[in-house]
C-alpha positions in Angstrom: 107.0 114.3 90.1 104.8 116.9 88.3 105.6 119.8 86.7 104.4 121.8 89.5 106.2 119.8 92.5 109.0 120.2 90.7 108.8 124.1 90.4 107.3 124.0 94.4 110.9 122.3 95.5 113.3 124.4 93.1 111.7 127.8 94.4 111.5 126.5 98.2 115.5 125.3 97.9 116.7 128.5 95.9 114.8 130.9 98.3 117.0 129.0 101.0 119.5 129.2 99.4 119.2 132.9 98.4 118.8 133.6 95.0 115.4 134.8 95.3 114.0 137.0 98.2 111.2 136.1 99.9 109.3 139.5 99.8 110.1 139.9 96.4 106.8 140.0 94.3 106.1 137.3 92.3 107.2 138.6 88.7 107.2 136.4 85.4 111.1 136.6 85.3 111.1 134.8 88.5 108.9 131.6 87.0 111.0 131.5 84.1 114.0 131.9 86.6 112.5 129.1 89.0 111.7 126.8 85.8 115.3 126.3 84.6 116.8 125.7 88.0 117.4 122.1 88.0 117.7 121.2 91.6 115.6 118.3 91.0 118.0 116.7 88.2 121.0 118.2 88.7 124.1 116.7 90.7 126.1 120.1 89.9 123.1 122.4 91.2 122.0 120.1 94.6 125.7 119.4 95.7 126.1 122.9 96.8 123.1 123.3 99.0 124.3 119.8 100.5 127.5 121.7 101.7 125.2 124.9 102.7 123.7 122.6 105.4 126.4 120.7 106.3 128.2 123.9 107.2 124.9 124.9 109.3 126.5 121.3 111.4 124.3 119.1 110.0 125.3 116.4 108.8 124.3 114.5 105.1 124.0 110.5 104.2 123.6 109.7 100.7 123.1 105.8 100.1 121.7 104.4 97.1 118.4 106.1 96.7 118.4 106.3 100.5 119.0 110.6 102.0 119.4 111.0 105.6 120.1 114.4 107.2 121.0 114.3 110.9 121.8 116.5 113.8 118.2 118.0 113.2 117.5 118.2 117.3 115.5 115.1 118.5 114.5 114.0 114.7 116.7 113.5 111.7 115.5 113.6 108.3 115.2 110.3 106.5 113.9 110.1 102.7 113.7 106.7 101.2 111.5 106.4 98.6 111.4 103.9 95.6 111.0 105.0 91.9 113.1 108.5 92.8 116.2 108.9 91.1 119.0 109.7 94.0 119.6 113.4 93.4 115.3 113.6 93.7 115.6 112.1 97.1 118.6 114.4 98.3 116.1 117.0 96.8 113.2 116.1 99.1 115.5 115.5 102.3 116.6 119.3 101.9 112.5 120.7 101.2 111.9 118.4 104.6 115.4 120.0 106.4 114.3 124.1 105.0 110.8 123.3 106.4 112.7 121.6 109.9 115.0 124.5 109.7 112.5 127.5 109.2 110.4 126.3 111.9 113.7 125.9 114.4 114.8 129.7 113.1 111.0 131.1 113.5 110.9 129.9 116.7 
């Protein structure tokens, strides 16, 4: 992953998770803040989002380098990619579940 994916997915998992606030402007502390969040690396910063959704009733698979997150209405979320380490593919099955579960919650 780039640089830049890499800050896309740590700002679009902490605004779900709430550290940041959506209508906040976009200040440098915030890049700063956004570039040491290690979601993407991290078993001890991911983990806790995995329990966020899982208390939402949804429910997470982690196998090998292999992220399913079910219970997402008619579709689950599947990641299985190669060359990904596996906390980067939990990372990517959570981007795909925020942009499943904004659209259910904007509905």
């Amino acid at each position: 992953m780039t640089e830049e994916q890499i800050l896309k997915k740590n700002k679009i998992i902490d605004l779900f998770v709430g550290r940041l606030k959506s209508e906040k402007p976009q200040l440098m502390p915030d890049y700063y803040y956004i570039k040491r969040c290690k979601y993407h690396s991290e078993w001890s910063w991911i983990m806790p989002v995995v329990e966020e959704i899982e208390k939402l009733g949804h429910r997470v698979e982690i196998i090998g380098l292999t992220c399913a997150i079910c219970g997402c209405g008619e579709e689950n979320i599947y990641i299985d990619e190669p060359a990904m380490t596996k906390v980067e593919t939990v990372g990517n099955a959570i981007v795909e579940f925020i942009h499943w579960y904004i659209g259910q919650t904007s509905a």
